[in-house]
C-alpha distance (Angstrom), angle and dihedral (degrees) to the residues before:
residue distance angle dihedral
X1 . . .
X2 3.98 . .
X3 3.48 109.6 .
X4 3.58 116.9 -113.0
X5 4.10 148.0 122.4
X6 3.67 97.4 -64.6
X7 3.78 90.7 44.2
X8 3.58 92.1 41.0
X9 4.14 113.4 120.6
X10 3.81 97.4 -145.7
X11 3.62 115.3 62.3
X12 4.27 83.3 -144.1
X13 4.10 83.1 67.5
X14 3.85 91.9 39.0
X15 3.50 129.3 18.9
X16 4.01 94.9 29.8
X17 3.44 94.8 22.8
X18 3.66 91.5 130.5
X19 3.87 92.8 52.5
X20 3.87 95.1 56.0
X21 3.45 88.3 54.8
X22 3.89 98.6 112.3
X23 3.64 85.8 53.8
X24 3.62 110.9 58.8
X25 4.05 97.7 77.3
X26 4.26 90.3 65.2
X27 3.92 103.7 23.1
X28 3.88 109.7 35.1
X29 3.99 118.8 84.9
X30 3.97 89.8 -92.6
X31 3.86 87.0 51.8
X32 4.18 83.7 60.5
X33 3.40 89.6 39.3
X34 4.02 99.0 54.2
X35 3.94 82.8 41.4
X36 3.86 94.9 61.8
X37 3.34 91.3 39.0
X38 4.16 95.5 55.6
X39 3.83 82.6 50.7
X40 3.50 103.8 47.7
X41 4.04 86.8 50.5
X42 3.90 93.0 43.5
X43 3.98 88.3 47.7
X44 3.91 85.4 54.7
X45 3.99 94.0 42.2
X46 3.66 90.2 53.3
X47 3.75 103.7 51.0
X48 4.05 88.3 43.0
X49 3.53 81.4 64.6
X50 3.81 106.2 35.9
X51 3.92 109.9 100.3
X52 3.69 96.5 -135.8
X53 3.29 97.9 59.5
X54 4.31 98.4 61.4
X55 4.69 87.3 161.1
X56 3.67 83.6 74.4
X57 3.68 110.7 81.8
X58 4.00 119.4 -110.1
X59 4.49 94.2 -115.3
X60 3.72 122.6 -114.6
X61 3.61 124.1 -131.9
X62 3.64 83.2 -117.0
X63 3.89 94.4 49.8
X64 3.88 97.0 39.8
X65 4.10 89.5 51.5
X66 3.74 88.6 49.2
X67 4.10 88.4 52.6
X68 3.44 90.2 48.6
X69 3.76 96.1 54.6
X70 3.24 99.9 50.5
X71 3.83 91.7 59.7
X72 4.28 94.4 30.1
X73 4.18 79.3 51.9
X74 3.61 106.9 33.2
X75 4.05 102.1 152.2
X76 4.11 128.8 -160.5
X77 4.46 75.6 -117.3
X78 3.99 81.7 59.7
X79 3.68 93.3 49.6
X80 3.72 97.5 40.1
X81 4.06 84.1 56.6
X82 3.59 87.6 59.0
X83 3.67 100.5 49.7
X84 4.11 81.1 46.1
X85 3.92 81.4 58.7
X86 3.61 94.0 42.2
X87 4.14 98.2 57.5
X88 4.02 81.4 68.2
X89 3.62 103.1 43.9
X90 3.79 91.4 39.7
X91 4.11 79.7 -141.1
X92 3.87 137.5 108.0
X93 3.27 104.4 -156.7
X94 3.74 104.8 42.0
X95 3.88 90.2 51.6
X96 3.67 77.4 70.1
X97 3.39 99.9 57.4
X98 4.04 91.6 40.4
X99 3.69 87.2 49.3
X100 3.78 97.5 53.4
X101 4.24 90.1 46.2
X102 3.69 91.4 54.4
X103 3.77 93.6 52.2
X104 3.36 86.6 56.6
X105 3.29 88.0 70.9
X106 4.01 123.2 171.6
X107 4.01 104.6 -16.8
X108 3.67 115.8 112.3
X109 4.11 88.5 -154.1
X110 3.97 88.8 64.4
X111 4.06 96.3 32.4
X112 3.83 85.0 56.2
X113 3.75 79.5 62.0
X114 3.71 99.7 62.2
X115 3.86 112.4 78.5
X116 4.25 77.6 73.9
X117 3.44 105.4 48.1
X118 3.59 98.4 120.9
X119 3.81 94.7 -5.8
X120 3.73 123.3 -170.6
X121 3.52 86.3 -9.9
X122 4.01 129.5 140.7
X123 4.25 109.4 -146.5
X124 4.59 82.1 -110.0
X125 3.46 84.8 63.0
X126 4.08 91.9 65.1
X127 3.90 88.1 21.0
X128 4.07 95.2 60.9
X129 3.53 95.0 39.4
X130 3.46 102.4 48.5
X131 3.83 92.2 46.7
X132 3.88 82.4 46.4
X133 3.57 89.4 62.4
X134 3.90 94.7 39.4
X135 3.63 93.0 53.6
X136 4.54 91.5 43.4
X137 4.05 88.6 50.0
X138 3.71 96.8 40.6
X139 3.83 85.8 53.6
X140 3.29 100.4 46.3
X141 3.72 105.5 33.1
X142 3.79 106.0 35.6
X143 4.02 112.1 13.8
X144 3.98 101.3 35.0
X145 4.07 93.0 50.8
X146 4.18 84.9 41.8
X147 3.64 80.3 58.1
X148 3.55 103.3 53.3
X149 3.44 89.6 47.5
X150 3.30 94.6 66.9
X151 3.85 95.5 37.9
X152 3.78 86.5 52.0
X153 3.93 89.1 49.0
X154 3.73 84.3 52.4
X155 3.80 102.4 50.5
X156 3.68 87.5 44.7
X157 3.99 85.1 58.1
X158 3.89 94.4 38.7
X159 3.92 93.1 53.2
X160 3.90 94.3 48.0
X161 3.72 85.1 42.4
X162 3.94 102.5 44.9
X163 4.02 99.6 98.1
X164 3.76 92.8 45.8
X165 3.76 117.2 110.2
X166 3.75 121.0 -140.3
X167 3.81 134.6 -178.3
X168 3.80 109.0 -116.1
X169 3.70 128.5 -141.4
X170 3.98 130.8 -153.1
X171 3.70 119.8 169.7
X172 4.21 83.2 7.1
X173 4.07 91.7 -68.9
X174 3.43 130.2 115.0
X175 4.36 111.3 -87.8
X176 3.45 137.9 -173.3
X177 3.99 104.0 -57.2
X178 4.03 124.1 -93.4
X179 3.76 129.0 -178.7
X180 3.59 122.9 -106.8
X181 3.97 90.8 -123.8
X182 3.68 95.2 53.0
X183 4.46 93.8 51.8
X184 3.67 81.7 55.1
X185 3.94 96.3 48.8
X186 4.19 81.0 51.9
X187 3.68 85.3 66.9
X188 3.93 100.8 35.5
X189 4.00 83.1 60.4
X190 3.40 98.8 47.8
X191 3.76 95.1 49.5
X192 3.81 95.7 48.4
X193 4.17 86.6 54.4
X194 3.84 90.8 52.2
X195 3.52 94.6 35.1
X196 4.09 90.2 55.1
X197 4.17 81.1 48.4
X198 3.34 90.5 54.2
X199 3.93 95.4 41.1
X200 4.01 84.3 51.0
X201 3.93 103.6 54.7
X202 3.78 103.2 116.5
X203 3.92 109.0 -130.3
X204 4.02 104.4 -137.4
X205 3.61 124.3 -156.8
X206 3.74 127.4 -175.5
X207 3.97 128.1 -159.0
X208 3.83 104.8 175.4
X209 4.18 104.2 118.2
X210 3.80 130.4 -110.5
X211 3.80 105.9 -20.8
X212 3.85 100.8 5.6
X213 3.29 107.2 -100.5
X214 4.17 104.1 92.1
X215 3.49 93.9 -112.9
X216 4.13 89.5 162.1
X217 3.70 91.4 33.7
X218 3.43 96.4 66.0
X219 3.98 99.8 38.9
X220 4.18 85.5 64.3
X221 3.92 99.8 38.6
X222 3.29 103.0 20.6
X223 3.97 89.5 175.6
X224 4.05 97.2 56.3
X225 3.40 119.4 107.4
X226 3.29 83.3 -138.9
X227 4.34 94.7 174.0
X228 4.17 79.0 61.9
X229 3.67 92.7 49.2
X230 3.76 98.2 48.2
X231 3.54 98.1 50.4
X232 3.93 87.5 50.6
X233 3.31 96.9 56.0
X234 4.73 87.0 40.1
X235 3.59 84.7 57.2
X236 3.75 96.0 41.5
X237 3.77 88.2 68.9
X238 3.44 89.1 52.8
X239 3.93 97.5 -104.7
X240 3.64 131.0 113.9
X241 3.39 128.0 -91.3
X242 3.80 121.5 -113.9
X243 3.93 115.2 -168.9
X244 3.81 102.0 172.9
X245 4.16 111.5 59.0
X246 3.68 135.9 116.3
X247 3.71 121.8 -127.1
X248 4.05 81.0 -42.7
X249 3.70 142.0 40.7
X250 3.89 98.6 -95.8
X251 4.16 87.2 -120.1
X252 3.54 89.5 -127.9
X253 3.65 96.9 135.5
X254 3.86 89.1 45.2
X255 3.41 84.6 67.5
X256 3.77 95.7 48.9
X257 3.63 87.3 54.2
X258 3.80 102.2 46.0
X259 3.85 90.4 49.8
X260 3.90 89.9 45.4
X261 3.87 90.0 52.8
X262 3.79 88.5 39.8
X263 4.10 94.3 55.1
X264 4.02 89.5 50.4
X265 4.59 83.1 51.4
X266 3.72 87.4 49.5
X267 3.95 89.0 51.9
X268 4.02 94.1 52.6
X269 3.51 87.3 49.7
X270 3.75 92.5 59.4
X271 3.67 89.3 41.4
X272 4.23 86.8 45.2
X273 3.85 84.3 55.0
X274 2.90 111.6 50.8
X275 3.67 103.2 38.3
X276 3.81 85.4 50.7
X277 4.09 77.3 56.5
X278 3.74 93.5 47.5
X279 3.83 90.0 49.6
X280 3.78 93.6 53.4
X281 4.21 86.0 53.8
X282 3.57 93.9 56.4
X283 3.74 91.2 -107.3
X284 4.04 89.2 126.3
X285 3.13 136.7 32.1
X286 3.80 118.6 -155.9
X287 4.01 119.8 -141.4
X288 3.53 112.9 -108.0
X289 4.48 116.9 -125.2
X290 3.47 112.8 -148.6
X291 4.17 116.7 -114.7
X292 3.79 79.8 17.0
X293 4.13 109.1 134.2
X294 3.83 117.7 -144.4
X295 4.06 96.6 -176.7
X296 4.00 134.6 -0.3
X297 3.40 93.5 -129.2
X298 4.19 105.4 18.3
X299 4.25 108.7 62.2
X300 3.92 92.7 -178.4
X301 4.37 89.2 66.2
X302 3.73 121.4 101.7
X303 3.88 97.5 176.9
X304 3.73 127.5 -149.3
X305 4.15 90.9 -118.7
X306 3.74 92.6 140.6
X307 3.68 95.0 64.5
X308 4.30 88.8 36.0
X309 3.52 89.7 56.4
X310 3.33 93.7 48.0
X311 3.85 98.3 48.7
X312 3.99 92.8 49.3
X313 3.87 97.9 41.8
X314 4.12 86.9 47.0
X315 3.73 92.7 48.2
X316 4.17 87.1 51.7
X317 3.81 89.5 54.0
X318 3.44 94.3 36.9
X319 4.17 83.5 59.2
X320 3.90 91.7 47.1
X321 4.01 94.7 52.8
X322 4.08 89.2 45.7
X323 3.57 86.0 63.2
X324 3.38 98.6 43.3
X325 3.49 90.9 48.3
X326 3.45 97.2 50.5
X327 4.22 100.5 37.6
X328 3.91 104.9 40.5
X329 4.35 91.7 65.0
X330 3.70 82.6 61.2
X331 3.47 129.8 80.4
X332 3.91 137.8 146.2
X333 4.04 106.7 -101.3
X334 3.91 112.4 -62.4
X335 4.01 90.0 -3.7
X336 3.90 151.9 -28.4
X337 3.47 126.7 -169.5
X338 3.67 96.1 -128.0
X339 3.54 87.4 105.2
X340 3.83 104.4 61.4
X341 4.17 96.9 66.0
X342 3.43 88.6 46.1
X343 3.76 103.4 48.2
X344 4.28 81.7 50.0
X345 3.36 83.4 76.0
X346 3.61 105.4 65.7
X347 3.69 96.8 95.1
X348 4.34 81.8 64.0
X349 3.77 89.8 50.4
X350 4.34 85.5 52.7
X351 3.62 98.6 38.9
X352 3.88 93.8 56.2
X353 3.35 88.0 44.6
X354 4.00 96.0 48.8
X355 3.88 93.6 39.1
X356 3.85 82.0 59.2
X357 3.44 99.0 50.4
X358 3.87 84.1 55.6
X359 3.24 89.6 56.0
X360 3.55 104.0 52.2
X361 3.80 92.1 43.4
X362 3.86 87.6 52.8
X363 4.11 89.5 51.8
X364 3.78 92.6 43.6
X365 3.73 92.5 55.9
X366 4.04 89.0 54.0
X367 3.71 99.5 53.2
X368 3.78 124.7 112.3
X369 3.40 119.1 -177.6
X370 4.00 122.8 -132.4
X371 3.69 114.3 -141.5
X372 3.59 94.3 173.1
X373 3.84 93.1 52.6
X374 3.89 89.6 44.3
X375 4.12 90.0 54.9
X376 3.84 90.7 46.7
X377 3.88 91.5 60.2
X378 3.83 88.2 45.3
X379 4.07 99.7 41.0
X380 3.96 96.6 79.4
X381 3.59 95.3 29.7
X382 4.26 94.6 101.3
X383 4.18 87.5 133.7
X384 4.04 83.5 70.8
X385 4.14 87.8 66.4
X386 4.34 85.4 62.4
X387 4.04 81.6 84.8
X388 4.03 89.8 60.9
X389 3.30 100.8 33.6
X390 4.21 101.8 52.5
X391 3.87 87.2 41.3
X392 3.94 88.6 54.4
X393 3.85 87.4 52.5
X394 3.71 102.6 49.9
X395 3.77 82.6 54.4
X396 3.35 87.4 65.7
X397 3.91 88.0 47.2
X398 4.05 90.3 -104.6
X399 4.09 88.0 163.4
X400 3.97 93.0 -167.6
X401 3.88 94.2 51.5
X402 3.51 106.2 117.6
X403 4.03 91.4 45.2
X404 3.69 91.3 49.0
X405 3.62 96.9 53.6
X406 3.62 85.7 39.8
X407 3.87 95.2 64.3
X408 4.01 91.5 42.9
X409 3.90 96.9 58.0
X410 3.40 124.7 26.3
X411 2.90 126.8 118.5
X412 3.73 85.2 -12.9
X413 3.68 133.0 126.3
X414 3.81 97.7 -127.3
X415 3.85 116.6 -165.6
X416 3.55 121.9 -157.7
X417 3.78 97.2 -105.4
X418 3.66 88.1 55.5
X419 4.12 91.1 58.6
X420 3.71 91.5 40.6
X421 4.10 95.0 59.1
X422 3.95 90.7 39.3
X423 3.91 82.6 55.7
X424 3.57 86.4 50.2
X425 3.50 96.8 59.7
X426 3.59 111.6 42.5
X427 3.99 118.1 95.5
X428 4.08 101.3 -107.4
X429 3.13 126.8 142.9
X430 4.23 109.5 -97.7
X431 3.65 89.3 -112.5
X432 4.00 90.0 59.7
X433 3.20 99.7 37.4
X434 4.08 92.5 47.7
X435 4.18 87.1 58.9
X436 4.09 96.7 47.7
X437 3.51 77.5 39.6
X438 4.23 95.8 65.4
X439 3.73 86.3 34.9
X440 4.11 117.9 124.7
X441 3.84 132.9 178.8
X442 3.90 82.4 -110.7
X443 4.13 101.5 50.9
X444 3.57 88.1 36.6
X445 3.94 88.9 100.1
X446 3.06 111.9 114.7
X447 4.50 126.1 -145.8
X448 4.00 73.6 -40.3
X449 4.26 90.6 122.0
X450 3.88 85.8 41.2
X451 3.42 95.0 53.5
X452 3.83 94.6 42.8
X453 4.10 91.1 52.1
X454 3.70 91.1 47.6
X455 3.76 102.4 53.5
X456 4.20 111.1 98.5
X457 3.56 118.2 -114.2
């Protein structure tokens, strides 16, 4: 069957092909390939130029632009030449290395080059760096700004929101009242902490030979300080260096990173929730697209799918970057290769992730909030004011506060009138009793707009 989006096995390559676009240069197979291919270059650029290493020829201008090219212009033809390579050597990384020495073609200049493509290396030296740098520029150029998006959609939402009373609910029950703007600024916050978390995880790299300790190395140039060199050309890259590892990068950081990513999922989820819950009250309203169907059999429905989609597709990546996080630490003494399929699915982990970031920024951009339906829920809600009221009397050392409001409301429907002439008769001072007194379900809110208007965006 010819391979293509309706035959595709992953929805991410079918279905929401489209949506994953932005993704395919860093996390597909030809992102991995490009990536071993700028290290295996850069590995060769650097020891051309160390000083200790004079068998390595001193670069042209002619040579180094020609390096540079082939990395700055690495094409999908480049990488399909490599997996051409690879169905003979039945190996990833060394289809690299062959591809590189065939471009090199004919010259003697770059064929003098060749004995240190890839030298002294193990295939985890490209392998960690590579997903290293995968993992940094998928972060910072595609799932960070997807993030602050959808922050920036929500702080949009929370500002225009922030004045708008709204009947809480712990346990399911009515609670002391909120605003819509400020529940939203409780998320905003939390993302930007995890976010930063993410944004902080230090990708490490390693570049130190079979079992870490530059056993090779040291048998050719004995007088390199060859644990200096490597970490100048890790950091070079812009990773971090790691100088303790077996044969691989312990992963450690991976882990870091997949649970950091996978705390911000669980966070939209929450937020997915419960506005899903907030548009079944009434509380939003969701802009209707024209042709759009809500139901096969029901015209009237205009479904929450954004926020659906978004819940399911973050609970798959969240179940992707578990694994990962607790599988890549581990590996059998020096090295196993049960970390290589798993770390090929990374781009998954990112697409379900990004296609639900989509989502959410689609469902944002539909909601309308309902003042009127917010009020009704808080208009007959006079039992919520028992909160303000007792905590007013034990200021005034009232010891049988609690109890007393207690017996008055609940389970009761209090009305207003009800409150006001049980305000009436407690012994307050006129002052007190004059500000319970003004009090409402809907100006019972607290610093809840201050808060909301002070949070960053």
């Amino acid at each position: 069957m010819e391979q293509s989006s309706l035959t595709a096995i992953s929805p991410l390559d079918g279905r929401y092909a489209r949506k994953c676009q932005p993704l395919r240069e860093l996390f597909s197979e030809y992102g991995l390939i490009r990536f071993r291919t700028l290290v295996e270059v850069r590995w060769l650029q650097y020891l051309a130029a160390h000083p200790g290493i004079p068998e390595v020829p001193e670069l042209s201008p002619v040579v180094s632009d020609f390096l540079n090219n082939l990395v700055d212009n690495f094409s999908a033809d480049d990488a399909r030449k490599v997996k051409d390579i690879e169905k003979t050597t039945n190996h990833d990384v060394k289809a690299v290395e062959y591809f590189i020495g065939e471009r090199f073609g004919d010259s003697a200049e770059l064929n003098a080059l060749k004995p240190f493509l890839h030298f002294a290396c193990t295939s985890e030296d490209i392998n960690n760096t590579s997903y290293a740098l995968m993992l940094r520029h998928g972060r910072n150029e595609q799932i960070l700004p997807a993030l602050r998006e959808v922050k920036g959609k929500l702080h949009a939402l929370s500002h225009a929101t922030a004045e708008m009373p709204m009947l809480s609910r712990t346990h399911g029950q009515t609670a002391s009242p909120t605003t819509l703007g400020k529940e939203i600024a409780n998320v905003i916050y939390r993302l930007d902490r995890q976010m930063q978390l993410l944004a902080d995880v230090p990708p490490l790299a390693k570049i130190n030979g079979a079992v870490g300790n530059f056993n090779a190395h040291c048998v050719a140039y004995p007088d390199v300080d060859w644990a200096a060199a490597s970490e100048e050309f890790v950091t070079s890259l812009g990773l971090v260096y790691n100088p303790y590892t077996t044969q691989i990068e312990p992963h450690d950081w991976m882990a870091e990173y997949c649970d950091a990513l996978a705390r911000i999922n669980t966070i939209l989820i929450d937020l997915a929730r419960d506005i899903w819950g907030y548009i079944s009250l009434g509380y939003f309203k969701q802009r209707r697209v024209e042709n759009e169907v809500g139901s096969s059999t029901m015209p009237h429905k205009v479904n929450p799918i954004d926020f659906e989609n978004a819940e399911g597709n973050l609970g798959l990546a969240n179940s992707l970057l578990g694994h990962f996080s607790t599988k890549l630490p581990i590996s059998r003494w020096q090295r196993d290769l049960t970390d290589s399929t798993v770390q090929r699915n990374f781009g998954s982990a990112a697409g379900y992730s990004f296609l639900a970031y989509q989502s959410l920024l689609g469902g944002l951009s539909r909601l309308e909030p309902d003042a009127n339906r917010l009020n009704e829920d808080l208009e007959n809600r006079w039992e919520l004011l028992a909160e303000p009221v007792q905590t007013v009397m034990r200021k005034h050392g009232v010891a049988d506060a609690y109890e007393q409001l207690k017996s008055l409301t609940r389970g009761e429907a209090i009305t207003g009138e009800v409150m006001a002439q049980f305000i009436e008769g407690l012994d307050l001072p006129d002052a007190d009793k004059a500000v319970l007194a003004k009090l409402t379900p809907s100006n019972y809110i607290g610093i809840a707009v201050q808060l909301t208007k002070e949070l960053e965006s």
